[in-house]
N, C-alpha and C positions, 0 to 999 in steps of 0.2 A: 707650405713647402719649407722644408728649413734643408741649411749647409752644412755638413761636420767640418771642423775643419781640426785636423790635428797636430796637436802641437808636443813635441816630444820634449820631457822635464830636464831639470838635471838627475843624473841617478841619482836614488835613493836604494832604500832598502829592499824594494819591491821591482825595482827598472819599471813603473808605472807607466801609461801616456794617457794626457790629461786630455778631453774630451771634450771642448767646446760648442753648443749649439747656437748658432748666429742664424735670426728670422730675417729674413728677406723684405723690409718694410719699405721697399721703392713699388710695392703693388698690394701693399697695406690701405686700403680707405680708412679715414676715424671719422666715423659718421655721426660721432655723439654729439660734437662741437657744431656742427652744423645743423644751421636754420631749418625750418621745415620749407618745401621747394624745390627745384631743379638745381644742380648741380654737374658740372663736366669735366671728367679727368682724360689727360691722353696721355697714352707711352709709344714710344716708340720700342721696336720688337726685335732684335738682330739675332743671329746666329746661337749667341753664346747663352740667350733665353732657355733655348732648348738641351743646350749642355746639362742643366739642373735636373733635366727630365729624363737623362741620358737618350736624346732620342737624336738619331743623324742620318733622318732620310734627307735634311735640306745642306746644300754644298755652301749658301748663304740665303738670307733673309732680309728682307728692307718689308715692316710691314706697320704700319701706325694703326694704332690701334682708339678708339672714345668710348667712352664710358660716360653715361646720363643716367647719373642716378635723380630718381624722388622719392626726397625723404615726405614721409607723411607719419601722421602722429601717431600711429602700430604699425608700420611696416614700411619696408623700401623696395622701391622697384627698379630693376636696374636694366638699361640697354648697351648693349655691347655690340661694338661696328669696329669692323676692321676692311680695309683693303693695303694692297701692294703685291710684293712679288716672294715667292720662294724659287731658289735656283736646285733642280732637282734633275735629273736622269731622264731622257725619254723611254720609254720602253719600248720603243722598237728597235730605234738604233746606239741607243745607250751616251748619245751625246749630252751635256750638257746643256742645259736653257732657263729662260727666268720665265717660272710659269705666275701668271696673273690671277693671284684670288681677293675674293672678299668675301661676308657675309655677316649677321647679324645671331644672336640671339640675346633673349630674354629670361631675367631671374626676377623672381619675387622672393624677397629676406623675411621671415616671419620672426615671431621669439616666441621659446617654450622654455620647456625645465629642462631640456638639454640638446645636443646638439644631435643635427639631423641631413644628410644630405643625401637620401636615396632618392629623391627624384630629384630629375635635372633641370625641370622649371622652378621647383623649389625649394629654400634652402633654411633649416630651423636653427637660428643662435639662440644661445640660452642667453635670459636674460639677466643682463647688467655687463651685456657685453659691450666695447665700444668702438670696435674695428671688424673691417670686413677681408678679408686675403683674398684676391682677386685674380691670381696666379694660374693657380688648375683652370678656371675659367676661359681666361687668355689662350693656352695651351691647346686646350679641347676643341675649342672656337676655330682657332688658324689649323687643325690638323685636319679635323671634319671637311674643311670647305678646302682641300686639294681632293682632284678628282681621282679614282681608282687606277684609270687609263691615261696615264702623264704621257701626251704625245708632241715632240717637235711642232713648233709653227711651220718651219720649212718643210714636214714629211706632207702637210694637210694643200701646203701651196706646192710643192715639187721644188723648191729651190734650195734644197738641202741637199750636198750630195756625198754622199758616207757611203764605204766600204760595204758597212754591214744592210745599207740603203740598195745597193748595188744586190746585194744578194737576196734579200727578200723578195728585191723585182723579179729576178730572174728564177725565182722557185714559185713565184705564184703564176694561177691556170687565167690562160689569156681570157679574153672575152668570149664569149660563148658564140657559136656562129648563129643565126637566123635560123631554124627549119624550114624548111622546104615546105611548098603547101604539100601537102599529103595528096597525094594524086586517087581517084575516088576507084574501086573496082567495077568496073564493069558490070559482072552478075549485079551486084548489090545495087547498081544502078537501073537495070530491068527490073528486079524485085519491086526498088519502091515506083518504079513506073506502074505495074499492077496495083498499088495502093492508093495510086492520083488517078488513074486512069477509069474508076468505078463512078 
């Protein structure tokens, strides 16, 4: 993932603006320098992670993230663990809450003649690379493990009480009453007498 950032010259002949591309190397690994073995990085993850990704379902973020790589002598395996909290919207009543995630996944790093990332357990650097970007990774990981149906802690125990709480109550169908035993008909009750009664 890289940043543009732009920087405006002085005029010239053209009124140019110069174009800088700055990579992101606080979730950079160089796994070339290191031992064959285990290996653990941690980041911590906040709001402004997700800025890069333009993405703003979360109102804030507190979320740690480890990473356990093993380097071995063709390949790297890597595990990725995150837990903490995203503050997000409920969808019932649109209040605000810190919803509690975590979850895992695993990559395997190989090396070819070029690069390659269509599957998502696995991932091809060409070789004589010496860094891994761990970013999109991150990203994917914390977004997956929020659940589709974001609901209040307070909707699920009742001690939540919001407007828009108030009126959901009051548009949903009560409890359904018991039926009645069904009282048997008479005739059909002689009929199957004729039937026992042989």
């Amino acid at each position: 993932m890289c940043i543009i950032i732009l920087y405006l010259c002085a005029p010239d002949s053209f009124g140019q603006i110069v174009v800088e591309m700055k990579q992101l190397d606080e979730f950079l690994i160089p796994f070339a320098g290191l031992k064959l073995g285990k290996h653990q990085f941690e980041f911590q993850i906040g709001k402004s992670f997700f800025e890069d990704f333009n993405y703003d379902e979360f109102d804030d973020v507190h979320v740690k993230v480890n990473v356990i790589l093993e380097k071995k002598s063709t390949l790297l395996e890597l595990t990725f663990k995150h837990q903490g909290t995203v503050n997000v919207l409920c969808d019932l009543t649109g209040e605000p809450f810190d919803l509690p995630i975590k979850g895992k996944i695993n990559l395997v790093v190989k090396f070819g003649e070029e690069f390659n990332n269509d599957n998502e357990d696995l991932l091809i650097l060409p070789h004589g690379e010496h860094q891994l970007d761990v970013k999109q990774y991150i990203y994917e990981m914390i977004v997956l493990s929020v659940p589709q149906k974001k609901v209040h802690p307070g909707v699920k125990d009742g001690s939540l009480q919001t407007p828009a709480l108030e009126k959901l109550k009051s548009l949903s169908v009560g409890e359904p009453k018991a039926e009645k035993e069904s009282e048997t008909d008479p005739r059909w009750d002689q009929l199957k007498k004729l039937l026992t009664d042989k």
